[in-house]
C-alpha positions as CSV (number, residue, x, y, z in Angstrom):
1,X,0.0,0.0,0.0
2,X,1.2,3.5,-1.0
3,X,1.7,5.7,2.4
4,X,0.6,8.9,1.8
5,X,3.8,11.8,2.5
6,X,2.6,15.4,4.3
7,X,5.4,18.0,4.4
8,X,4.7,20.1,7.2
9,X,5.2,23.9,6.7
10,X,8.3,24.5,8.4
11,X,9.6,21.5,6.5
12,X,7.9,23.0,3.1
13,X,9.1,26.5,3.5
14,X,12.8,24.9,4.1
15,X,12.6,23.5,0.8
16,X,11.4,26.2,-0.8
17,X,14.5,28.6,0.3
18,X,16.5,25.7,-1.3
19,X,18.1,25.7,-5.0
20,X,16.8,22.8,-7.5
21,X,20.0,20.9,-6.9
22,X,19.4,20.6,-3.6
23,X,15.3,20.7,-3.5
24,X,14.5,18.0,-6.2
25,X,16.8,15.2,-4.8
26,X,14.9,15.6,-1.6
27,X,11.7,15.3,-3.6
28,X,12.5,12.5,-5.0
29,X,13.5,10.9,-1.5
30,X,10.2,11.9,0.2
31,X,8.4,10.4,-2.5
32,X,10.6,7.9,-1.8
33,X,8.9,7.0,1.0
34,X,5.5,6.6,-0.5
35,X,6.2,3.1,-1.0
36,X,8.9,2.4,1.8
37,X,8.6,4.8,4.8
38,X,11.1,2.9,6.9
39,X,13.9,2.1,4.2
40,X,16.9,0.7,4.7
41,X,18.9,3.7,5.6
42,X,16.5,5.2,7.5
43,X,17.4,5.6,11.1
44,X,14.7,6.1,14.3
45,X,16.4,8.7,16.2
46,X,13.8,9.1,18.8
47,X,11.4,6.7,20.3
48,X,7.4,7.2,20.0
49,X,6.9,8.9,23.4
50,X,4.3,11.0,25.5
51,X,1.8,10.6,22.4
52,X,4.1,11.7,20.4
53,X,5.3,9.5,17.6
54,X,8.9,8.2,17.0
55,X,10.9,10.6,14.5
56,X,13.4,8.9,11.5
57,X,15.7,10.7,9.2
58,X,16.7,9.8,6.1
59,X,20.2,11.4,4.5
60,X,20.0,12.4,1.3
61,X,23.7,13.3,-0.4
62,X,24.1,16.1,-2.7
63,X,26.3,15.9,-5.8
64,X,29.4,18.5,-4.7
65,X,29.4,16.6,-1.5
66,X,26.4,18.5,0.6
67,X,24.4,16.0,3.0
68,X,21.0,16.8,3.9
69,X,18.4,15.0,6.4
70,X,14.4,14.7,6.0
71,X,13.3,14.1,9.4
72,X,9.9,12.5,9.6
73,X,7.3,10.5,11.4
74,X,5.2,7.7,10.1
75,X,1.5,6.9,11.3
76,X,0.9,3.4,10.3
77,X,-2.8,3.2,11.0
78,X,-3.2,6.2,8.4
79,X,-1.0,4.9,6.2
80,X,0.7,8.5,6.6
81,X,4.2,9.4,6.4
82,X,4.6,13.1,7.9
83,X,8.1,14.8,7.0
84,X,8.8,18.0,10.2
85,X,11.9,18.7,9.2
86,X,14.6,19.3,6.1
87,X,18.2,20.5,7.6
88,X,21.7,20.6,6.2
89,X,23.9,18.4,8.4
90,X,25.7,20.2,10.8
91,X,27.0,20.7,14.0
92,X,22.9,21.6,15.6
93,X,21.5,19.1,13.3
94,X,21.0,16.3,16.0
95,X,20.8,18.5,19.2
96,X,18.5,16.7,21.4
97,X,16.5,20.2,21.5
98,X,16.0,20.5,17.8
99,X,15.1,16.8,17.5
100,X,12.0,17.2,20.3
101,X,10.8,20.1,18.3
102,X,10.6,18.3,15.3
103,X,9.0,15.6,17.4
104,X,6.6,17.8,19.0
105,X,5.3,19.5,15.6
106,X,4.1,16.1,14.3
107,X,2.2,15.7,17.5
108,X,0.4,19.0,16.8
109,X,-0.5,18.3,13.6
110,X,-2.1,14.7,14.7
111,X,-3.8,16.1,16.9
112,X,-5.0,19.0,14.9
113,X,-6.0,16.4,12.6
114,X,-8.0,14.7,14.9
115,X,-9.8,17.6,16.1
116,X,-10.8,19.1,12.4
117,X,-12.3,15.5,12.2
């Protein structure tokens, strides 16, 4: 079954600041995930916790040499993957901190979701 991928804005706008070279290779990864939200090199970097659900990233290299990370939840019972993040790897890019926040904005959108329901 094909998992259906929701950029959040934060994510979205993230991309859209982005050049081609770097935005379409990302694209292609998060649509990646349509068919295989937990591939192979994904990695869960934080448990499912407090309601909230556990966060995976994904690297996707650059040609030149730049690597980038999608971070992202899945929800399995809505066949759902939901992508909070899109960062250049660096030195803040797995700071505890960041990696809540990211955690915490897919929580707010579920439950959003479930409220607008």
């Amino acid at each position: 079954m094909a998992y259906r991928v929701i950029v959040l804005p934060d994510a979205r706008s993230a991309l859209r600041g982005l050049g081609a070279e770097v935005s379409r290779p990302v694209g292609f990864a998060l649509r990646a995930l349509e068919d295989d939200p937990r591939p192979d090199h994904c990695k869960k970097i934080r448990p499912a916790s407090d309601g909230k659900p556990a966060l995976y990233r994904i690297h996707v290299d650059i040609d030149g040499g730049a690597a980038w990370r999608v971070f992202y939840s899945v929800v399995d019972g809505q066949l759902t993957v939901i992508a909070a993040g899109v960062r250049r790897k660096g030195a803040d890019t797995y700071k505890q901190k960041n990696l809540i926040l990211l955690q915490r904005k897919v929580q707010e959108f579920l439950q959003d979701q479930d409220e607008g329901e």
